[in-house]
N, CA, C and O atoms as a Tinker XYZ file with bonds, in Angstrom:
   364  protein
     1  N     94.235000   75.854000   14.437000    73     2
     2  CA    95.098000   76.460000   15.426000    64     1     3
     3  C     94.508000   77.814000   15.828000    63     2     4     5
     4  O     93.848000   78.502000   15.049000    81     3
     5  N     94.781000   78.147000   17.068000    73     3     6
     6  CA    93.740000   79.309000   17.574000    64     5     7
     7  C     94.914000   80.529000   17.143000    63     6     8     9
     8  O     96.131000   80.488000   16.959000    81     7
     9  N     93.717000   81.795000   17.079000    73     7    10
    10  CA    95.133000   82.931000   16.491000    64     9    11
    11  C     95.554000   83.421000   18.195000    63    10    12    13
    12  O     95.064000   83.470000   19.323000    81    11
    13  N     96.957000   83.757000   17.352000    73    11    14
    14  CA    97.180000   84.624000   19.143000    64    13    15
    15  C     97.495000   85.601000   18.728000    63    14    16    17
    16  O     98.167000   85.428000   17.712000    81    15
    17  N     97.291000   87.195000   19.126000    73    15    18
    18  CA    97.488000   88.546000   18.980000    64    17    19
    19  C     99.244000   88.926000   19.672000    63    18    20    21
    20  O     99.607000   88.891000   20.848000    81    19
    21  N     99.989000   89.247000   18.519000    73    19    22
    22  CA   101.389000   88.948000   18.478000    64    21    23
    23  C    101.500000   90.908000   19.131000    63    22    24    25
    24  O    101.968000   91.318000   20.193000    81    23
    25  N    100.966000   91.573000   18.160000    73    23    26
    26  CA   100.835000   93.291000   18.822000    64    25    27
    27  C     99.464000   93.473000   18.427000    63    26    28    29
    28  O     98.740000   92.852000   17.649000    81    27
    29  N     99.201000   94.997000   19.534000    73    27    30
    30  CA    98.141000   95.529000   18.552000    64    29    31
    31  C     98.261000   96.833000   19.670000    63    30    32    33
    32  O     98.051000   97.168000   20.835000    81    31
    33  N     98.743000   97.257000   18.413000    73    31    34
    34  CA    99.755000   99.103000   18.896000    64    33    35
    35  C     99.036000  100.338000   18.004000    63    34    36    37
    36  O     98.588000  100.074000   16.889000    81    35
    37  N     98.963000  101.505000   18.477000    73    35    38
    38  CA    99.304000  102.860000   18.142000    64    37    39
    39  C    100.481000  103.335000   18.052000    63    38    40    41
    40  O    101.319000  103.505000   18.938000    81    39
    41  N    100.546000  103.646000   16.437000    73    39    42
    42  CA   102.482000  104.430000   15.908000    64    41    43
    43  C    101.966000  105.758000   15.490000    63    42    44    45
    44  O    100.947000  106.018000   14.850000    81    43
    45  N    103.117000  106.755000   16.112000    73    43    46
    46  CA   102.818000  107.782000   15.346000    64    45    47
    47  C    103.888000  108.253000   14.783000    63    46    48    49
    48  O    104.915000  108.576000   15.378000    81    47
    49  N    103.629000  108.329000   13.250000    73    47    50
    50  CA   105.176000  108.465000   12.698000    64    49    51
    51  C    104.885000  109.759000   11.958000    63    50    52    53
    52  O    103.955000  110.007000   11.190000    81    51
    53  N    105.836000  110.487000   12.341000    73    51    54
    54  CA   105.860000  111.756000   11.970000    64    53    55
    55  C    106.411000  111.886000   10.278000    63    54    56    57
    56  O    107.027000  111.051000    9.616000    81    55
    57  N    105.891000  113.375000    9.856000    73    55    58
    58  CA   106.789000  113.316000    8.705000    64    57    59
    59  C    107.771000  113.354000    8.131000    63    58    60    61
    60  O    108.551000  114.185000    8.597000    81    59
    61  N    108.288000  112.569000    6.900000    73    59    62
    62  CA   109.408000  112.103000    6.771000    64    61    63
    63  C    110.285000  110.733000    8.059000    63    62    64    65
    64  O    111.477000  110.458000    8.199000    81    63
    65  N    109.335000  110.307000    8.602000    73    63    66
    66  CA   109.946000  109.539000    9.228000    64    65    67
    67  C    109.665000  108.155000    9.191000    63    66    68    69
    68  O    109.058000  107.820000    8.173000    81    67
    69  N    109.941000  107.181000   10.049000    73    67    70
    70  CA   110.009000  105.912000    9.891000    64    69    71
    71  C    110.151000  105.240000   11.105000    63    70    72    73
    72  O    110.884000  105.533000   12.050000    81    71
    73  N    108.754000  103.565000   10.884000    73    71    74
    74  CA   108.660000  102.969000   12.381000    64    73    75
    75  C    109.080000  101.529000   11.782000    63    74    76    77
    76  O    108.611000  100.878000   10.849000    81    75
    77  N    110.244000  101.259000   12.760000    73    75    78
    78  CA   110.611000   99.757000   12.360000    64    77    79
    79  C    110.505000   98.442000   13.441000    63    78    80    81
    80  O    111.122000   98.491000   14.505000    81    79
    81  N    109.945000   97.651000   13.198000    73    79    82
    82  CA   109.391000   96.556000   14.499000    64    81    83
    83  C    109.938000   95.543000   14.034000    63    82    84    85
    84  O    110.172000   95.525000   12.826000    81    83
    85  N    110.235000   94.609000   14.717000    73    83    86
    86  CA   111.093000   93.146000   14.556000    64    85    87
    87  C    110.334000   92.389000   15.542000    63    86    88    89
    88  O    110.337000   92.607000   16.754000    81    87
    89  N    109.532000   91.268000   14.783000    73    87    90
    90  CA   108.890000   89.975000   15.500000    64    89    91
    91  C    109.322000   88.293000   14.746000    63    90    92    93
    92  O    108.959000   87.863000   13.651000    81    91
    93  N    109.895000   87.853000   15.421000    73    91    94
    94  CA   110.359000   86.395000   15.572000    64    93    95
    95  C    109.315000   85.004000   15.434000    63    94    96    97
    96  O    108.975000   84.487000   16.498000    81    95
    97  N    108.885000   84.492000   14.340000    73    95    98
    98  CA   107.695000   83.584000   13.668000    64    97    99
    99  C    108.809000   82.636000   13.599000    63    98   100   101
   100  O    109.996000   82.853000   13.357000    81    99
   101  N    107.886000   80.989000   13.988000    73    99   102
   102  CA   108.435000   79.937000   13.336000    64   101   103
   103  C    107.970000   79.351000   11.849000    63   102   104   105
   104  O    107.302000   80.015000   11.056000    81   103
   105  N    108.366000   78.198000   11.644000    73   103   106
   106  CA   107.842000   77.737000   10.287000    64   105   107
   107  C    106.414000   77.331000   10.685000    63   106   108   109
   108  O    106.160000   77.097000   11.867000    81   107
   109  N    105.094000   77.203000    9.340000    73   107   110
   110  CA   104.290000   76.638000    9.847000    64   109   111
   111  C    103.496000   78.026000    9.886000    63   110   112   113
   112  O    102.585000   78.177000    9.072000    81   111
   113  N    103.808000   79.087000   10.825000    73   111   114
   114  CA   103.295000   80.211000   11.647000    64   113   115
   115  C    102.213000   80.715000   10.050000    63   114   116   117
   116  O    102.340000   80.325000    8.889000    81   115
   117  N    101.273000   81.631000   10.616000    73   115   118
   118  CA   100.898000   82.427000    9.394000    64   117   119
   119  C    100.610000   83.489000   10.751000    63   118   120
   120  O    100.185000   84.629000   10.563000    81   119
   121  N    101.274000   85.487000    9.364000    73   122
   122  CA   101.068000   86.346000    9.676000    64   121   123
   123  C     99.863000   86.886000    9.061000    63   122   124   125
   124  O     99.715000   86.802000    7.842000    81   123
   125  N     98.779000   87.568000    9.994000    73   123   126
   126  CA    97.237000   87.932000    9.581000    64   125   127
   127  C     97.990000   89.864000   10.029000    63   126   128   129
   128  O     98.090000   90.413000   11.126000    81   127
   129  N     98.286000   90.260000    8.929000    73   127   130
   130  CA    98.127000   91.655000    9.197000    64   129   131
   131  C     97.466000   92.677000    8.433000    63   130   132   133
   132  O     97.429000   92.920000    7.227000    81   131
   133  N     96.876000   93.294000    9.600000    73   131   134
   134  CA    95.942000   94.776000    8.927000    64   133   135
   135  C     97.053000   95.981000    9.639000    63   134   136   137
   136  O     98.038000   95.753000   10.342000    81   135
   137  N     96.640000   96.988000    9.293000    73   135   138
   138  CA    96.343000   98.000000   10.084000    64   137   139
   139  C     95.905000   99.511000    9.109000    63   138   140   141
   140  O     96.099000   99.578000    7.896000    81   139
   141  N     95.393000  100.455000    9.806000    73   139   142
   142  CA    94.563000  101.616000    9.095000    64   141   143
   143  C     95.362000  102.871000    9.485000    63   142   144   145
   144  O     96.323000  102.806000   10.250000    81   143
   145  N     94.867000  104.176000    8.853000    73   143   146
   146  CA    95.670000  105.325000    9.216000    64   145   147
   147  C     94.207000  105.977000    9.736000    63   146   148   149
   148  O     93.194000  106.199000    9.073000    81   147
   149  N     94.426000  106.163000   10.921000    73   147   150
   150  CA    93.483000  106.591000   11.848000    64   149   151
   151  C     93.609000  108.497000   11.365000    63   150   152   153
   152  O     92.847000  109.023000   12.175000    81   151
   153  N     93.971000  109.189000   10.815000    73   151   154
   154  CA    93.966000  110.368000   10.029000    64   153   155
   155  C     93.585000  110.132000    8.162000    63   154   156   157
   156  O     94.081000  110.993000    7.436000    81   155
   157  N     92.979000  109.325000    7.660000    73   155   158
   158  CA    92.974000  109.172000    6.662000    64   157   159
   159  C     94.161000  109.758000    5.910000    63   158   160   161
   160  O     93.815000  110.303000    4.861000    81   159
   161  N     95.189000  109.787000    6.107000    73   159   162
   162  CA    96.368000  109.664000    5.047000    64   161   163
   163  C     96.852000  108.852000    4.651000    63   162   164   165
   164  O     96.340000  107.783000    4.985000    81   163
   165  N     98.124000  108.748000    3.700000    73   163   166
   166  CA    98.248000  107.774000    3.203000    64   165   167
   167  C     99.806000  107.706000    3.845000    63   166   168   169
   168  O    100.476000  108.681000    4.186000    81   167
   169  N    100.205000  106.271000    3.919000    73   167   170
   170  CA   101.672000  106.405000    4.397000    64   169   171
   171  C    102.684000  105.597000    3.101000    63   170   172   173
   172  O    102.366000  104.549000    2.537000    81   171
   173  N    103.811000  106.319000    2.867000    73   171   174
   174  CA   104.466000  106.272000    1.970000    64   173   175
   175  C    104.896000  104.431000    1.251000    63   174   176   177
   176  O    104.852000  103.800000    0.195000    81   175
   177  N    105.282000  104.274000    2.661000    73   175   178
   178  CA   105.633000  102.617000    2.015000    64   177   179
   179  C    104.694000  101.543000    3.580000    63   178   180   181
   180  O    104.845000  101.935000    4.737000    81   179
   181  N    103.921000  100.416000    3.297000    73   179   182
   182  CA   103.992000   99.592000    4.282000    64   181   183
   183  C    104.776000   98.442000    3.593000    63   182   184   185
   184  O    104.634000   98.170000    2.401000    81   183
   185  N    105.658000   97.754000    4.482000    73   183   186
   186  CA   106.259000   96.605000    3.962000    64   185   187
   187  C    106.264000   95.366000    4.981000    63   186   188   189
   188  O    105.969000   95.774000    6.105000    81   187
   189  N    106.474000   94.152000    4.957000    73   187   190
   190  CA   106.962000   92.979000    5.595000    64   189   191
   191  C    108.123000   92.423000    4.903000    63   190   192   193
   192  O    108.062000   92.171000    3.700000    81   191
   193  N    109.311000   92.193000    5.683000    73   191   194
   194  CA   110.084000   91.507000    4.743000    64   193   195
   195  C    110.828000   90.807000    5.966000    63   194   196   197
   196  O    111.083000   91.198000    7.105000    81   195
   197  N    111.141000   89.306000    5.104000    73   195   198
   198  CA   111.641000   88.568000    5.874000    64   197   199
   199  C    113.215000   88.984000    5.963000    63   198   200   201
   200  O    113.847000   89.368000    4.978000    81   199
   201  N    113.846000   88.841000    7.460000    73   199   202
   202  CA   115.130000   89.358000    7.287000    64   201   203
   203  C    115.959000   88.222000    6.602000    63   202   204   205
   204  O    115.645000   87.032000    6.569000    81   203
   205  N    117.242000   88.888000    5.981000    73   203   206
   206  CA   117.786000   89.860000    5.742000    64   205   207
   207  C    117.083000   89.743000    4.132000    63   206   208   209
   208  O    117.296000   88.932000    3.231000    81   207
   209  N    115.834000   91.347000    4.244000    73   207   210
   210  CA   115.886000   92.007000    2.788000    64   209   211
   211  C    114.965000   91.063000    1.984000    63   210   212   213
   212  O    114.684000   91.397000    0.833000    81   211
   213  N    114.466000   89.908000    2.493000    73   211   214
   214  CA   113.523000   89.475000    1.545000    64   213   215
   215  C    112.127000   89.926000    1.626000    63   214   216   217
   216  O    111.341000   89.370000    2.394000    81   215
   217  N    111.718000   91.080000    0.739000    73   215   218
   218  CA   109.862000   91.718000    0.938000    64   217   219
   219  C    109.169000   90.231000    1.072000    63   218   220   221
   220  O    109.854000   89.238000    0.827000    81   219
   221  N    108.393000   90.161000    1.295000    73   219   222
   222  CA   107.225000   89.415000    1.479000    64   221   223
   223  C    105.629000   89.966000    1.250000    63   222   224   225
   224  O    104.662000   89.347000    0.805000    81   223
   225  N    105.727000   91.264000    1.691000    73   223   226
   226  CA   104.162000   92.298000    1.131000    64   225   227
   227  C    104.647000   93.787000    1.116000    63   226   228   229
   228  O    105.526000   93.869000    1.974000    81   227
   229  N    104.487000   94.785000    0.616000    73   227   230
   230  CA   104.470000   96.084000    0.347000    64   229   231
   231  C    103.469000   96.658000   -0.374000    63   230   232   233
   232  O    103.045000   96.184000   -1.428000    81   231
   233  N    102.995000   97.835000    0.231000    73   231   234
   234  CA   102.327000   98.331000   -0.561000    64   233   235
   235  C    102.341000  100.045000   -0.424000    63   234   236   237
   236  O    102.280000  100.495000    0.720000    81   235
   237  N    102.399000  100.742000   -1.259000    73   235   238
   238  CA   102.775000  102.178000   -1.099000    64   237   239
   239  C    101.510000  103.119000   -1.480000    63   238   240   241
   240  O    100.571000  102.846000   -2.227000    81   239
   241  N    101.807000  104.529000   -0.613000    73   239   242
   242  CA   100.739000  105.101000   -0.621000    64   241   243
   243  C     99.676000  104.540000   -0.151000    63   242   244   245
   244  O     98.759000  104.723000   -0.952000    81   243
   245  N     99.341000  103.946000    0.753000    73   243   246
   246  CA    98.764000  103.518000    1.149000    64   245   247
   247  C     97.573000  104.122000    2.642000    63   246   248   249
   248  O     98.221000  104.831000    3.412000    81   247
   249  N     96.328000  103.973000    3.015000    73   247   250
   250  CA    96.059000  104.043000    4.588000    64   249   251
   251  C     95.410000  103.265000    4.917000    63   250   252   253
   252  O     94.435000  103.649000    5.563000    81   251
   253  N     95.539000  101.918000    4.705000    73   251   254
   254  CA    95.215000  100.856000    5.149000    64   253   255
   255  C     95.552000   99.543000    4.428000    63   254   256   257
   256  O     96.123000   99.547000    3.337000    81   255
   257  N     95.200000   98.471000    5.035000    73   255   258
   258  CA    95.760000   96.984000    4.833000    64   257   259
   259  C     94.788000   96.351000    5.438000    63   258   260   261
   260  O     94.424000   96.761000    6.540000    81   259
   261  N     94.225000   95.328000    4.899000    73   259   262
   262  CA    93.015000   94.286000    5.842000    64   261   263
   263  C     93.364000   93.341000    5.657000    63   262   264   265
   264  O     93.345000   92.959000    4.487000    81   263
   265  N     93.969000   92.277000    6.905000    73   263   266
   266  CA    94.134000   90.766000    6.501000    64   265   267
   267  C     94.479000   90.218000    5.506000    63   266   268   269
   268  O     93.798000   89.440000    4.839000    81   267
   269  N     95.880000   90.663000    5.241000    73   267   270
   270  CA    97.135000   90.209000    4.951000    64   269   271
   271  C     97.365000   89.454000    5.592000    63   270   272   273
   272  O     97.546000   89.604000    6.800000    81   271
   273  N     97.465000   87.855000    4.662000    73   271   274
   274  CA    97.858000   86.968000    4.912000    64   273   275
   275  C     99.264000   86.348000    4.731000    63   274   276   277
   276  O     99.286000   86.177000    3.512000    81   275
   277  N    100.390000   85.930000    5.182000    73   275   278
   278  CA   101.631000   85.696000    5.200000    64   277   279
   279  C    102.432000   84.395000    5.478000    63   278   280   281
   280  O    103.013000   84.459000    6.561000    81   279
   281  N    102.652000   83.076000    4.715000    73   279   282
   282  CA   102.939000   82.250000    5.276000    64   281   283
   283  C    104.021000   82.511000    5.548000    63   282   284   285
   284  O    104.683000   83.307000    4.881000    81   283
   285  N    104.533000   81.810000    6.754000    73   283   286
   286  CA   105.697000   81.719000    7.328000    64   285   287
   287  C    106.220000   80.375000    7.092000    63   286   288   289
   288  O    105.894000   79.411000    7.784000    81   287
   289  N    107.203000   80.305000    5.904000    73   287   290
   290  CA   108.403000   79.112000    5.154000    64   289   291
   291  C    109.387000   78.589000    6.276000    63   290   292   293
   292  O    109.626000   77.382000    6.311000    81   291
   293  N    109.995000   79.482000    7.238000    73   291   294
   294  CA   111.206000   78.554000    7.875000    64   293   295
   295  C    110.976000   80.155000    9.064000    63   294   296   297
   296  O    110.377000   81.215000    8.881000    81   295
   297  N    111.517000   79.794000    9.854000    73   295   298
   298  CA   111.632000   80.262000   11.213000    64   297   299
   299  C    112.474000   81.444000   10.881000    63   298   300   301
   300  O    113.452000   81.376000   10.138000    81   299
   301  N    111.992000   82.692000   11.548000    73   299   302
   302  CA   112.956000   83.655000   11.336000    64   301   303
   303  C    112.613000   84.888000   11.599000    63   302   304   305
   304  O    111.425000   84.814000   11.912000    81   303
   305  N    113.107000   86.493000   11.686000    73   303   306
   306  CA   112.895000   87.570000   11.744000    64   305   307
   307  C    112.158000   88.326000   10.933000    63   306   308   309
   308  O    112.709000   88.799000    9.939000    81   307
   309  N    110.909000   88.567000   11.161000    73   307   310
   310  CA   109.945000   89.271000    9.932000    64   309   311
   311  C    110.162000   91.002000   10.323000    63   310   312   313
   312  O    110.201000   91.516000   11.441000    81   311
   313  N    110.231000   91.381000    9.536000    73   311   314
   314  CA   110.466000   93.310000    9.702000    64   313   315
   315  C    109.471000   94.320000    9.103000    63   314   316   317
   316  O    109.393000   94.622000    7.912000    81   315
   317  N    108.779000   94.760000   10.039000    73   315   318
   318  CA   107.885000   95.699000    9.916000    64   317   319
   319  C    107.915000   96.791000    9.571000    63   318   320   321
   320  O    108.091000   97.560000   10.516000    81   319
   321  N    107.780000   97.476000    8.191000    73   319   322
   322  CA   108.360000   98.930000    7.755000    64   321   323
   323  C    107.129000   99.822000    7.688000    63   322   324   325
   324  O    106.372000   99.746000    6.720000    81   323
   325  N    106.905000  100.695000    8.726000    73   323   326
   326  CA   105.867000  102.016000    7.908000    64   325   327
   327  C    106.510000  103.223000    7.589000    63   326   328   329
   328  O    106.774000  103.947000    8.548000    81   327
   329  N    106.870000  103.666000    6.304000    73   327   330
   330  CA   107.268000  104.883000    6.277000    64   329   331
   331  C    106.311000  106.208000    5.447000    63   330   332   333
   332  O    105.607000  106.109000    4.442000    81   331
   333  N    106.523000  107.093000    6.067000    73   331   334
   334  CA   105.749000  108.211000    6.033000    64   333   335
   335  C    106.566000  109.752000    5.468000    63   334   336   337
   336  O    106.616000  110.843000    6.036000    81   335
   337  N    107.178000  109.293000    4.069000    73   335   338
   338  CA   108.276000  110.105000    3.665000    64   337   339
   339  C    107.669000  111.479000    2.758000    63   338   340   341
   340  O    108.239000  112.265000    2.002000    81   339
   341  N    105.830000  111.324000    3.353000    73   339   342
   342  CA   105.601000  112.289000    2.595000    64   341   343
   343  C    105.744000  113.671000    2.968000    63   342   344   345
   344  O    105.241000  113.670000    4.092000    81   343
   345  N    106.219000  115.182000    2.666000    73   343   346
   346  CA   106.279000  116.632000    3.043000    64   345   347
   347  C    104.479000  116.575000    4.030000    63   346   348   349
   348  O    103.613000  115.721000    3.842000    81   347
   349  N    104.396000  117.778000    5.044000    73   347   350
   350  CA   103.485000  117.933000    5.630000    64   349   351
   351  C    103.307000  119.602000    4.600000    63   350   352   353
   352  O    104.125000  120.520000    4.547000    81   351
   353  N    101.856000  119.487000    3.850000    73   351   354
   354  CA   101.305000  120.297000    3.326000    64   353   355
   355  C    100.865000  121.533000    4.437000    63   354   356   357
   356  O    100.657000  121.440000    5.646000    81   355
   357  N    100.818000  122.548000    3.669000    73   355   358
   358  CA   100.276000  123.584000    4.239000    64   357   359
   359  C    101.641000  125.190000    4.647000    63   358   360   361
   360  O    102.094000  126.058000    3.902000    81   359
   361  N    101.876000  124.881000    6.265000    73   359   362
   362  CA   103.420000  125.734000    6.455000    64   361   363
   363  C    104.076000  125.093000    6.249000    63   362   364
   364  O    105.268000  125.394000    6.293000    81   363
């Protein structure tokens, strides 16, 4: 099956804050996700979780992810968490 490019975005999540995305997969589907912190930092939590509340991948402290692979079990709402709950050093 050929891949099809579902996003492929620039977030900028400030500190202490948080970016939440909602994309709609059927069964069958597989999710291929990366993405990097184009500032080499690290961001507090990345997560996937199938709604309602089931994780599927997380990983914390993190600035990057390469092809994460994700089967998709039954049709449904996958939820995209980057949070960035770390203090900004310095002032």
């Amino acid at each position: 099956m050929p891949l099809i490019t579902v996003a492929d975005l620039t977030l900028k999540i400030p500190a202490k804050g948080e970016e939440i995305l909602y994309y709609g997969f059927a069964q069958g589907d597989e999710i291929l996700f990366s993405f990097r912190e184009e500032e080499v930092r690290e961001l507090t939590e990345v997560a996937v979780e199938e709604y309602p509340g089931n994780t599927r991948f997380a990983d914390y402290k993190t600035a990057g992810v390469k092809n994460k692979s994700i089967q998709v079990t039954k049709k449904g709402v996958y939820v995209f968490r980057f949070n960035n709950k770390m203090l900004l050093k310095g002032r």
